[in-house]
N, C-alpha and C positions, 0 to 999 in steps of 0.2 A: 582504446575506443576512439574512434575517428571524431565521432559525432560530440565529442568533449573536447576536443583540441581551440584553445582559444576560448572556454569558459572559465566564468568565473566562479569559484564558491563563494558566499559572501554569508560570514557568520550575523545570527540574527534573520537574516531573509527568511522569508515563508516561500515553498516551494509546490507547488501542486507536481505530485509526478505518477507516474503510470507506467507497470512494467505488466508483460501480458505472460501467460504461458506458451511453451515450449509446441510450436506448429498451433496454437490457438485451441489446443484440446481442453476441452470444459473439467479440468482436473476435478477442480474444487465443486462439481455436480453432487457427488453421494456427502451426505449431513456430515458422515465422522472423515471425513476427510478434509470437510470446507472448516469444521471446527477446530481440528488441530492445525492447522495450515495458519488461522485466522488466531487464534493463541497464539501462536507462533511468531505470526507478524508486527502482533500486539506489543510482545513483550515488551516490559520496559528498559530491561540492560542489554538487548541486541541495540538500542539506538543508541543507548549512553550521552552525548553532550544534546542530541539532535532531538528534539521533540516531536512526539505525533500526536499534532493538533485534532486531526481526524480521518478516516480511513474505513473502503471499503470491501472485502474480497466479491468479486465477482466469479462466474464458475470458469471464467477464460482469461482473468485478470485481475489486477489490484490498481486501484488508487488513493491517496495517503497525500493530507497536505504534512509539512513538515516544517518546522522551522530549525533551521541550522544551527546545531550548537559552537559554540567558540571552541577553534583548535579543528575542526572538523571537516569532512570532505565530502560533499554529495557524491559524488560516484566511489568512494569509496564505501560511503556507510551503508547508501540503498548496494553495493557489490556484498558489501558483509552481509546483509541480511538476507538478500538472493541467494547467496551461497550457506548459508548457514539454516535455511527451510527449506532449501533443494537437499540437502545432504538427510538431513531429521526426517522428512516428507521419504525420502529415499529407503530410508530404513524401515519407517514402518509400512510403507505402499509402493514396495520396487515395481508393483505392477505401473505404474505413473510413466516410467522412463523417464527423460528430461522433463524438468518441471518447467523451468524459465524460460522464456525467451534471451536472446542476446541481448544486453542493454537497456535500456529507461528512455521515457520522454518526460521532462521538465519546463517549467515553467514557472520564471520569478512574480510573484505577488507583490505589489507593490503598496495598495492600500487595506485599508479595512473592511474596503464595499467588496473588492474584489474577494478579500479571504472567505466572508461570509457569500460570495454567490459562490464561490468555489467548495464553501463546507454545504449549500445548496446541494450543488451538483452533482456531490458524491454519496449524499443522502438519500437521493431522488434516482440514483443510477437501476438499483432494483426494481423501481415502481417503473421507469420509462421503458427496461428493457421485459416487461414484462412478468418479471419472476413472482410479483407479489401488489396490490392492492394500494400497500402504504406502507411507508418507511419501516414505521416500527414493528412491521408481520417481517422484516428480513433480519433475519439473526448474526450477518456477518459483518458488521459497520460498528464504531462507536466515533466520538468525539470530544474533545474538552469540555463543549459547554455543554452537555445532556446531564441532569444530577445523578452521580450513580455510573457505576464501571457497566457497561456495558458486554465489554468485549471478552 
């Protein structure tokens, strides 16, 4: 990946990142598809050292802030899990064709004001793009701080 040459991972950092679908097709539009896609992203041993503070599927994209686990590699972890719900997503919905797009956009978080407008942002993504009224009418999002597994 070009667009990674010259970065850093930095274990502990919080990452806000955003990877879209494959030609920007609204995959994740039909309920059983955004559900298993959105399990899927969730899980907790696809991230292993790297934690998901919180995250949202949209129907043409995901974003997921993330805080890097020790020993870990952002383009390696967000590659494993792109690949690892593109292959599953593949299997039970081959009508999908490519799921992903090529590569991620990132972005290091530095404080605490920023993480919380950032866990903002990704709460609010459904209500601004339309799809629903308020946060909690959109079924594909969860977060650390909400009581209660959402996802």
């Amino acid at each position: 990946m070009a667009l990674r040459i010259g970065r850093w991972s930095i274990p502990g950092q919080v990452y806000l990142v955003t990877f879209t679908t494959a030609f920007r097709k609204p995959h994740f539009r039909p309920a059983a598809v955004a559900s298993d896609a959105a399990r899927m992203l969730a899980a907790a041993d696809g991230w292993q050292a790297t934690q998901l503070l919180a995250w949202v599927l949209m129907p043409d994209h995901w974003h997921g802030l993330v805080e890097l686990g020790e020993g870990d590699d952002l383009s390696h972890r967000i590659g494993a899990i792109k690949g690892a719900t593109a292959r599953r997503l593949g299997q039970l919905y081959p009508q999908l064709g490519p799921v992903w797009a090529n590569g991620f956009h990132d972005r290091g978080l530095r404080h605490d004001n920023e993480i919380r407008a950032a866990a903002r942002y990704l709460v609010l993504n459904p209500v601004r793009s339309g799809l629903v009224r308020s946060a909690g009418q959109y079924p594909y999002w969860d977060a650390v701080w909400v009581g209660g597994a959402r996802g």
